[in-house]
C-alpha positions in Angstrom: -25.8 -23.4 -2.0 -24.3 -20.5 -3.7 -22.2 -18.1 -1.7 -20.0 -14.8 -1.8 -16.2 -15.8 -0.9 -15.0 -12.8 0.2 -11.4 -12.0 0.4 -9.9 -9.2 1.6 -6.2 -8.7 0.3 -3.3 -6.2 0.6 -0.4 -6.1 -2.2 2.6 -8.4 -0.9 5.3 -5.1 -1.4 8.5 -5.3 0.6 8.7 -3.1 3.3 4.7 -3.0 4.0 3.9 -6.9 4.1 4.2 -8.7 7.0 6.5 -6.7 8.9 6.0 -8.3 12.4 8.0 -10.9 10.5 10.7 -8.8 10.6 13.7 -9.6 11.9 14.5 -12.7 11.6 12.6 -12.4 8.0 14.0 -9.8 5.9 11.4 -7.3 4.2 12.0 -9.2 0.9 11.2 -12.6 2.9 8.0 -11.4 4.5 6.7 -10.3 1.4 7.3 -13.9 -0.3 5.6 -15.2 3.0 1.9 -12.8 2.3 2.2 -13.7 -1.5 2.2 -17.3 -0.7 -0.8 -16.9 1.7 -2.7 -15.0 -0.6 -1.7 -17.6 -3.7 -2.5 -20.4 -1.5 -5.5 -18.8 0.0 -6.6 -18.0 -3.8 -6.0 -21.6 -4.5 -7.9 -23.1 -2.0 -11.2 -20.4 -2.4 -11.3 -21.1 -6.7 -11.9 -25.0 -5.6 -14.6 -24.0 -3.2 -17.9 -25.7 -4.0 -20.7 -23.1 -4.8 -18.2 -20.1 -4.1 -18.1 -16.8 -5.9 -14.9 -15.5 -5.3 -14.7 -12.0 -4.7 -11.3 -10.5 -3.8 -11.3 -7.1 -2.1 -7.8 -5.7 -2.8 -6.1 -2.5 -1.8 -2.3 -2.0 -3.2 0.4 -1.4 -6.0 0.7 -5.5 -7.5 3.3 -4.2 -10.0 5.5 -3.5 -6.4 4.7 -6.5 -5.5 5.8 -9.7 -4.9 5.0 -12.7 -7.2 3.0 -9.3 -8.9 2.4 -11.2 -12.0 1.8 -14.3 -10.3 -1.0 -13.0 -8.0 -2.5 -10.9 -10.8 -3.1 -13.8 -13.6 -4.4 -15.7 -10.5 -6.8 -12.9 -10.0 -8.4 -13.3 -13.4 -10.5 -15.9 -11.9 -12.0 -13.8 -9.8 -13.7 -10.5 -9.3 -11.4 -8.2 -7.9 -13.1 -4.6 -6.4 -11.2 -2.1 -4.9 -11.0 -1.5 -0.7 -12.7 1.7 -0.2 -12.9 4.1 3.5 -10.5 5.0 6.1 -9.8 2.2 8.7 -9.6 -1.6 8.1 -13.2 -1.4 10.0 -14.7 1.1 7.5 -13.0 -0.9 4.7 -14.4 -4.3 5.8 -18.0 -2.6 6.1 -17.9 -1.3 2.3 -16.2 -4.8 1.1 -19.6 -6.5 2.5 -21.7 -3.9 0.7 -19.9 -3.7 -2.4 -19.8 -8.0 -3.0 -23.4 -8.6 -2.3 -25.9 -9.9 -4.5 -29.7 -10.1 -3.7 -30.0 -13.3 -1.9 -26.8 -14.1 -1.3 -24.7 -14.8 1.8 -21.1 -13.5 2.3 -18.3 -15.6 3.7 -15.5 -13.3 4.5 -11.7 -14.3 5.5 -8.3 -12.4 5.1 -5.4 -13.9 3.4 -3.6 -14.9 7.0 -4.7 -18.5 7.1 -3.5 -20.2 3.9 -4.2 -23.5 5.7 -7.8 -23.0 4.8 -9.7 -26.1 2.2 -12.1 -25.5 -0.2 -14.0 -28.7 1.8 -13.3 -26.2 4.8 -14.1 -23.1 3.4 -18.0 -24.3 1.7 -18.5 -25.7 5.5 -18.1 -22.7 6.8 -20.7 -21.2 4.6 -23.4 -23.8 4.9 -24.8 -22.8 8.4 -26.0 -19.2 6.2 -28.6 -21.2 4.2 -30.8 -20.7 7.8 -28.4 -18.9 9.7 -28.0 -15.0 10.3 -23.7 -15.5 10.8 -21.2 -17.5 11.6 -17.6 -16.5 13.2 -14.5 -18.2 12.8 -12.3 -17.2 15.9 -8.4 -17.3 15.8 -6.4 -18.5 18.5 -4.6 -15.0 18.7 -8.1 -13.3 20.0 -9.5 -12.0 16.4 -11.1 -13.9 13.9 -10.4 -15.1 10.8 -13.5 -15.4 8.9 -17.4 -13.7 9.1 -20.2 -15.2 7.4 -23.3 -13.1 6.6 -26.3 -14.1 5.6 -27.1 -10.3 5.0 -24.4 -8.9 3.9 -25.2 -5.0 5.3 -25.3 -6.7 8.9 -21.4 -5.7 8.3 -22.2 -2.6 9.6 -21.9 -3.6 12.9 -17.6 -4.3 12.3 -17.4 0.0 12.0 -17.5 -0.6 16.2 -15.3 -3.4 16.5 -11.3 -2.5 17.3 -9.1 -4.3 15.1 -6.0 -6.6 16.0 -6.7 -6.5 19.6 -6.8 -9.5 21.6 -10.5 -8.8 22.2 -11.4 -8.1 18.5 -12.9 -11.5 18.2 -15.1 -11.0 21.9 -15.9 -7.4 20.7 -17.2 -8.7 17.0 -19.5 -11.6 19.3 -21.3 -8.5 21.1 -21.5 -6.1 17.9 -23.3 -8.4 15.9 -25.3 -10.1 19.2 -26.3 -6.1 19.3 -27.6 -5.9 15.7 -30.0 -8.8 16.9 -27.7 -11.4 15.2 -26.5 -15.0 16.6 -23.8 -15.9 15.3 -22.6 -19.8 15.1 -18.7 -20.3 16.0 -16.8 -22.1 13.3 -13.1 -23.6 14.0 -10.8 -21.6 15.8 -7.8 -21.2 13.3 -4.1 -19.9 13.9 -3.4 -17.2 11.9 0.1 -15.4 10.9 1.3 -12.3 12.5 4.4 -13.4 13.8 7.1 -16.0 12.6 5.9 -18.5 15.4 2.7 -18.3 13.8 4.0 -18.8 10.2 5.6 -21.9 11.4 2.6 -23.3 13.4 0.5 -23.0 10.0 3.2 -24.2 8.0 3.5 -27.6 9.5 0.1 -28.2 9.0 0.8 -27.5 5.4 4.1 -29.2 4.4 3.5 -28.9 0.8 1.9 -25.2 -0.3 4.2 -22.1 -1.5 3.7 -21.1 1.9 5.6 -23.7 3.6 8.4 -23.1 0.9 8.3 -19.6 1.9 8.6 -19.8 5.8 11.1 -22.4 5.3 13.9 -19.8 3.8 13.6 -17.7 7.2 16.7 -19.0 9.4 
């Protein structure tokens, strides 16, 4: 099966990345800690069997972090811009603006770098004769959205976001679009430095590891 990959990305800049990271991470360190998600994240979505890797990206790379780094990695993809006010608006258009006739949308952020491409095409294999799938995160939100149609986003401009009951409150807007949506892993994402540790040790060898690791 072919698929959509969609990520949606912010620009690792200092000061505006990962600040709940901060303290004991310095701005500079939180940064390093979202470019090594997304680089990782990147990595693991460009091995994914059948996957067209779309990134959704919002920010200044040349303020960035690993700027250069992120953007040669980006080649490999097709990069189109966030568009809308509101990360719920933003996710909405993302859908709309990576679909192709026919073809499902798996969607994730760039907070769970422990993802594998053998992961990721699983995740997207229910949407050859299901509607969606959700990937809940132990924090109460989700980390990825699979759509078989991508427009069926339209039920996320509802939803709030980074709540403890985003992930609940995404269950009943699709459920009231007429959707049924299969549960995939829960996954830890990182929000806080106890988070970026958790997902660390389970990856002892990524950039992202390296990158937690320099927070004392």
């Amino acid at each position: 099966m072919t698929f959509c990959l969609l990520i949606v990305a912010k620009a690792p800049v200092p000061g505006f990345a990962k600040t709940r990271l901060c303290p004991p991470a310095e701005p500079e360190q939180a940064a390093e800690i979202a470019a090594a998600s997304l680089l990782d994240t990147l990595d693991a979505a460009l091995l994914t069997p059948g996957a067209r890797v779309v990134v959704a990206m919002t920010g200044d790379l040349g303020k960035a972090t690993r700027g250069t780094e992120i953007a040669t990695a980006l080649r490999e993809t097709e990069v189109i811009p966030q568009r809308g006010d509101g990360f719920d608006v933003r996710l909405v258009n993302a859908h709309a603006d990576a679909r192709r006739p026919g073809e499902p949308v798996l969607q994730i952020g760039m907070d769970t770098p422990q993802v594998t491409p053998a992961l990721l095409a699983e995740a997207a294999q229910p949407l050859e004769t299901e509607d969606s799938v959700l990937g809940l995160a132990q924090d109460g939100g989700w980390w990825a959205l699979g759509l078989q149609d991508p427009l069926h986003a339209k039920a996320l401009a509802v939803v709030p976001m980074s709540r403890e009951d985003t992930g609940l409150q995404t269950l009943r807007a699709l459920a009231g679009i007429g959707l049924s949506p299969g549960i995939l892993p829960t996954l830890s994402d990182v929000d806080t430095i106890s988070d970026a540790r958790l997902v660390a040790a389970e990856i002892p060898g990524g950039r992202f590891a390296r990158a937690v690791a320099e927070v004392r």
